[in-house]
C-alpha positions in Angstrom: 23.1 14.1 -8.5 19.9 14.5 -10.3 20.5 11.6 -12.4 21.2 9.2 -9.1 17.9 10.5 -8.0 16.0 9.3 -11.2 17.8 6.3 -11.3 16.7 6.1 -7.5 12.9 6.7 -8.6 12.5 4.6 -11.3 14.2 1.6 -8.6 11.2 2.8 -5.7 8.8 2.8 -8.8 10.0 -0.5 -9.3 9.2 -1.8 -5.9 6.2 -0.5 -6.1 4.9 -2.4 -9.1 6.3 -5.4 -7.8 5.1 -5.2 -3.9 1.6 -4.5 -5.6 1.6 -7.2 -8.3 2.5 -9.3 -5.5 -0.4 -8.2 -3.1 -3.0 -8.3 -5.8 -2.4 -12.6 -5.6 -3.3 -11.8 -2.1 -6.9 -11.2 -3.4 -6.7 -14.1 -5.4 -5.9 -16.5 -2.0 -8.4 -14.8 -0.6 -11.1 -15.3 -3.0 -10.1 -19.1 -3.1 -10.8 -19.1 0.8 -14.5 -17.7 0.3 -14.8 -20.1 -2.6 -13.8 -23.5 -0.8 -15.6 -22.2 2.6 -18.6 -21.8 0.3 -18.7 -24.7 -1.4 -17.7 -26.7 2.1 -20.6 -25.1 3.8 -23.4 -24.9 2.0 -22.3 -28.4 -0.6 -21.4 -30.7 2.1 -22.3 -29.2 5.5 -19.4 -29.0 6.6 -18.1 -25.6 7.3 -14.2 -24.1 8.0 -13.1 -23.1 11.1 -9.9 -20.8 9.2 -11.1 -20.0 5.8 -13.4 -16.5 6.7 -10.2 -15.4 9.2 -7.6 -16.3 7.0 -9.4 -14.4 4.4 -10.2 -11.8 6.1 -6.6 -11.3 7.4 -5.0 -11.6 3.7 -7.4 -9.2 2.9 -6.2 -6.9 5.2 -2.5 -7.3 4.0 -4.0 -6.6 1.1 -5.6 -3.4 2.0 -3.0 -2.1 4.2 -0.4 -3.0 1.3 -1.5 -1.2 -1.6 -0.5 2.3 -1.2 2.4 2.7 -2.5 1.2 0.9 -5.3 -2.1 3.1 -5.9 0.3 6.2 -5.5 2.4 4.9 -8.2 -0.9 4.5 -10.8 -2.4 7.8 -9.4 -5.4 5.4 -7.7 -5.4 7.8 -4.5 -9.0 10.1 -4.6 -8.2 13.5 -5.5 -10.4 16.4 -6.7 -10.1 15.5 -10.4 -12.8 18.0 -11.7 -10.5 20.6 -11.3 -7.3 18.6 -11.6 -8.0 17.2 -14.8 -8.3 20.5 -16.4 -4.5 21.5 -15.2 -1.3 21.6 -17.3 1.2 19.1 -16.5 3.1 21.9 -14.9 -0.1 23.1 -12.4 -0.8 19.9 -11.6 3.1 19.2 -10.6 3.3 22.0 -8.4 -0.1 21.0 -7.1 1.5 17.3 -6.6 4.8 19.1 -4.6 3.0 21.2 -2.5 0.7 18.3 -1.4 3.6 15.6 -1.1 4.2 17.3 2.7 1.0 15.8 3.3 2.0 12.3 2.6 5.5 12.3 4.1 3.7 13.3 7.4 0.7 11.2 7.6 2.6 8.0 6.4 5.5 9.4 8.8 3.8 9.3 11.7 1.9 5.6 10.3 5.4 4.5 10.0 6.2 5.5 13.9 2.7 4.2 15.2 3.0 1.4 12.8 6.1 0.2 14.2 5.4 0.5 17.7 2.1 -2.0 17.2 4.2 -4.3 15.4 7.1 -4.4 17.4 4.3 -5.6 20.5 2.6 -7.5 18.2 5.9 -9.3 17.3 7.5 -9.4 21.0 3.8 -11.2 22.4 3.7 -13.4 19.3 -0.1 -12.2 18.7 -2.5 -14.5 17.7 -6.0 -14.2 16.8 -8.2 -14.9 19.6 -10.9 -17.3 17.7 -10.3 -21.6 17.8 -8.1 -21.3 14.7 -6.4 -18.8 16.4 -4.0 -18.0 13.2 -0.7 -15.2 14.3 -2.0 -11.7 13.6 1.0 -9.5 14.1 2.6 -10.2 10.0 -0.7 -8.4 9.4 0.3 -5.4 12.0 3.5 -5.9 10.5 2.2 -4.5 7.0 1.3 -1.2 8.2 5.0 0.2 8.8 5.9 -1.8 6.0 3.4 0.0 3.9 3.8 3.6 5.3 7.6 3.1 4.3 6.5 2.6 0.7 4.0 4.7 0.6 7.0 7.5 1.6 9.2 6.1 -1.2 6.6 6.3 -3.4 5.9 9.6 -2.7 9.6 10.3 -2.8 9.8 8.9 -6.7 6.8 11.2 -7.7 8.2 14.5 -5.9 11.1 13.5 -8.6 9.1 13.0 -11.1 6.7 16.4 -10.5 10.5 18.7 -9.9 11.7 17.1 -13.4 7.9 18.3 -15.2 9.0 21.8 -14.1 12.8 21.6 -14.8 11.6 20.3 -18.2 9.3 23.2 -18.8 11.7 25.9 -17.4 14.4 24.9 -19.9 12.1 25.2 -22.3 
């Protein structure tokens, strides 16, 4: 069983690297966007009427998207004056006793989350402006991203249990 469940945390850590790899070219579009609205606007006088929104909207993807991925590389805020002087060991049991805290914050994001997506989806939302681009795959990202940010969390409760299996059969 405990082997399955490494196996099963190295696959989540996995999809974390690779959901967030893939978000970070969400930046990159964005940037472009700025760049070309830029350049249109004050090069030619002739402004964008979807560059600001759609950049503003991948950014927000983008945002919403990276949690898992910042739990992954330990990218989340923390107390690290006091951390960072911790064995491995304290700071796993500090990790386990604190994962409750993610599993019900991004639990209830994920029940929230879903509910505003599921409207967003069943009205077809778009954006209200004269480019009026679909807003709900954006409300779409935050269940999306509560239930990797809970996978994620899973993988590192793994990780922290096997630190202090690993020091008790030492």
């Amino acid at each position: 069983m405990w082997s399955f469940l490494k196996k099963l945390s190295k696959l989540i850590e996995s999809l974390s690297e690779w959901s967030g790899r893939i978000l970070c070219s969400f930046l990159m579009l964005m940037m472009l966007f700025l760049i070309y609205e830029v350049v249109l606007r004050y090069f030619f006088n002739s402004p964008t009427n979807w560059a600001h929104e759609s950049s503003q909207i991948f950014f927000g993807i983008y945002g919403i998207g990276l949690g898992a991925y910042a739990l992954l590389h330990k990218y989340h805020v923390r107390m690290d004056v006091v951390y960072s002087l911790l064995s491995p060991q304290k700071k796993a049991i500090i990790d386990i006793v604190t994962t409750p805290i993610i599993f019900f914050w991004s639990g209830l994001l994920l029940i929230y989350g879903a509910k505003f997506a599921y409207f967003s989806i069943s009205i077809w939302e778009h954006s209200t402006s004269v480019w009026s681009p679909p807003i709900w795959p954006l409300k779409l990202m935050i269940p999306i991203s509560a239930l990797l940010i809970i996978l994620q969390a899973f993988a590192d409760l793994v990780h922290n249990i096997e630190i202090l299996l690993e020091e008790k059969s030492k």
